[in-house]
C-alpha positions as CSV (number, residue, x, y, z in Angstrom):
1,X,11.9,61.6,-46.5
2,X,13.9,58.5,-45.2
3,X,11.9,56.1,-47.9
4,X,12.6,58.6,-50.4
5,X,16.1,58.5,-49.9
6,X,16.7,54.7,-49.7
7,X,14.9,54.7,-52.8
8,X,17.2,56.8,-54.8
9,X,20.0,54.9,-53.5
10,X,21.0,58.0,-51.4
11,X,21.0,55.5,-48.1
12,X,21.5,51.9,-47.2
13,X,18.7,49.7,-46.7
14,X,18.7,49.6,-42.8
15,X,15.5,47.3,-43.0
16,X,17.0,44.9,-45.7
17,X,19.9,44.2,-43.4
18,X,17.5,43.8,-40.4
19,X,15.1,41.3,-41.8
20,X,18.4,39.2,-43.0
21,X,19.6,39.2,-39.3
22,X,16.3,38.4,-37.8
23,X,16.1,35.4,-40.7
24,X,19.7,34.0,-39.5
25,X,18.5,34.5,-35.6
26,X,14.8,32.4,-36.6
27,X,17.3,30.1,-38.0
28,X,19.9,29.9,-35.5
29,X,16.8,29.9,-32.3
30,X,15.2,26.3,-34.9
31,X,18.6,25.1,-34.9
32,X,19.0,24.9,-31.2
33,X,15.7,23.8,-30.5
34,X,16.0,20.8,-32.7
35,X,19.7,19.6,-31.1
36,X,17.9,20.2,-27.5
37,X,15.4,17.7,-28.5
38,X,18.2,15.0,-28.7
39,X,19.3,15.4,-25.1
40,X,16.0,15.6,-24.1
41,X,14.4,12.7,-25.6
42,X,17.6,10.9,-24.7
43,X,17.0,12.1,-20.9
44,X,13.8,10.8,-21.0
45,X,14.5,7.0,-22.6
46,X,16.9,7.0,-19.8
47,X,14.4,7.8,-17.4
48,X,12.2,5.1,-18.2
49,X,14.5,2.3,-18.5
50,X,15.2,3.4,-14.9
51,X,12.1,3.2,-13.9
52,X,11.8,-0.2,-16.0
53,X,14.5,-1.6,-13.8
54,X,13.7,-1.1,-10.6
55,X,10.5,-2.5,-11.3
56,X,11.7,-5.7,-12.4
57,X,14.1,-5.9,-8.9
């Protein structure tokens, strides 16, 4: 009965809205893996000039 009434326009499209959010969420969750990569690949050039360093004392 729910379907039937979305389809006539009788009531919003709850599941429209929802896969919208969830894109913008997928998006948002990419977008804050890809800037904690740059931290993280920084952390580790850092770690291995360190280690490049004391080595070479």
């Amino acid at each position: 009965m729910g379907q039937a009434k979305r389809d006539q326009g009788l009531r919003p499209d709850q599941a429209g809205a929802d896969e919208e959010r969830i894109k913008a969420l997928e998006r948002e969750v990419r977008d804050l893996c890809q800037a904690n990569e740059i931290p993280r690949k920084t952390s580790a050039d850092f770690a291995v000039a360190e280690l490049d360093r004391r080595s070479k004392l």
